[in-house]
Structures are given as C-alpha cells and as structure tokens.
C-alpha positions as CSV (number, residue, x, y, z in Angstrom):
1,X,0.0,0.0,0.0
2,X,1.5,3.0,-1.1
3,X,1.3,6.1,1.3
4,X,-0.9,8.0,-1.1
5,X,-3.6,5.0,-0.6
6,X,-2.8,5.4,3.0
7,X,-4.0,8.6,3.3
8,X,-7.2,8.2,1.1
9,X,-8.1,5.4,3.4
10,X,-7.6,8.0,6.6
11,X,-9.7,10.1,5.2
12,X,-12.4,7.9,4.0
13,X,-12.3,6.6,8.1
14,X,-12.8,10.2,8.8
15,X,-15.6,10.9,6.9
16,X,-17.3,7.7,7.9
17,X,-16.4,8.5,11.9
18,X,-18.1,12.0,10.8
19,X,-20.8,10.5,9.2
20,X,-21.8,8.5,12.6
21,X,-21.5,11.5,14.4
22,X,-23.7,13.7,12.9
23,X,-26.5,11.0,12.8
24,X,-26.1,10.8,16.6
25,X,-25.2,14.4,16.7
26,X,-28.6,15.9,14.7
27,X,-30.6,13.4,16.8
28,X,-30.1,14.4,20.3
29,X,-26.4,15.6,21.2
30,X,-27.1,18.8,19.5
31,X,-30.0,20.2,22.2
32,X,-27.3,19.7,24.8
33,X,-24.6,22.2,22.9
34,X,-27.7,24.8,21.8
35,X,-30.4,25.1,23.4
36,X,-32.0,26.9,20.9
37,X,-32.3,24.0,18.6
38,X,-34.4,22.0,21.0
39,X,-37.8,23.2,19.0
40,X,-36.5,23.0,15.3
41,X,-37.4,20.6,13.0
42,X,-35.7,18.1,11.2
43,X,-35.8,20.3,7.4
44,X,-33.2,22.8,9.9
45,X,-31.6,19.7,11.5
46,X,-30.4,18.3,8.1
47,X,-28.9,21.2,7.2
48,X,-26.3,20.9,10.4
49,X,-25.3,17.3,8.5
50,X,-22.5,18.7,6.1
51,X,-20.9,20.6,8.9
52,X,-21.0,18.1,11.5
53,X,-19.6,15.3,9.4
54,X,-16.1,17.8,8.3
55,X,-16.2,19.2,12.1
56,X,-16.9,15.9,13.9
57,X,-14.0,16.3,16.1
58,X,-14.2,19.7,17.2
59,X,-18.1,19.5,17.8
60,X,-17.6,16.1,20.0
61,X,-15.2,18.3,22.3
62,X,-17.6,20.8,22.7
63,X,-20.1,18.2,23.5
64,X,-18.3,16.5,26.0
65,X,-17.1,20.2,28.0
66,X,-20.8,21.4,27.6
67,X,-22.1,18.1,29.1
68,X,-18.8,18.1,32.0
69,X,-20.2,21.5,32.9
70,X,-23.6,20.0,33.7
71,X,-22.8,17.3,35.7
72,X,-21.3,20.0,38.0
C-alpha cells in the first residue's frame, strides 16, 4: 500500500467516523450544545449534516465540556 492510498483510506475513516456523528449528533447531542435548537425541525436539522460530518471532532469536544459542565 503506497502512502498515497494510506491517506485516502484516513480520510475515507474520517468521513465515515463523521458521518456517525452527525446522525447521533442531529438526533439528540445537539440540544445539549444549543439550546435553541431543541424546538426545530428536522428540514433545519439536516442542514447541520455537512458541517458536522467535516467538524466531527471539534463538535464532539464541545459536547463533552458542555455536558462536564452539567454534571457539576
């Protein structure tokens, strides 16, 4: 496997890893981080989907601080 493939493969995980997340994310994780989004519909939710797949990582740490600050 040639490092070129190597990559392509990363990045295909990524996207998949993103692609998880934001089903999980636009579902419920997101009314913990906003508030605001608890009484939207699904026609706003789907537009969060390309965002949160590309920004998976950075949304899942403001998740987890969001929800650490609750439970305190």
């Amino acid at each position: 496997m040639t490092i070129i493939s190597a990559i392509v493969w990363l990045f295909y995980a990524y996207l998949l890893m993103g692609l998880l997340f934001a089903t999980w994310f636009i579902a419920k994780g997101v009314n913990t981080v906003d508030e605001g989004m608890r009484h939207t519909g699904w026609n706003v939710r789907i537009l969060l989907i390309p965002g949160s797949v590309l920004l998976w990582v950075v949304l899942m740490k403001k998740y987890l601080r969001v929800k650490a600050a609750l439970n305190n």
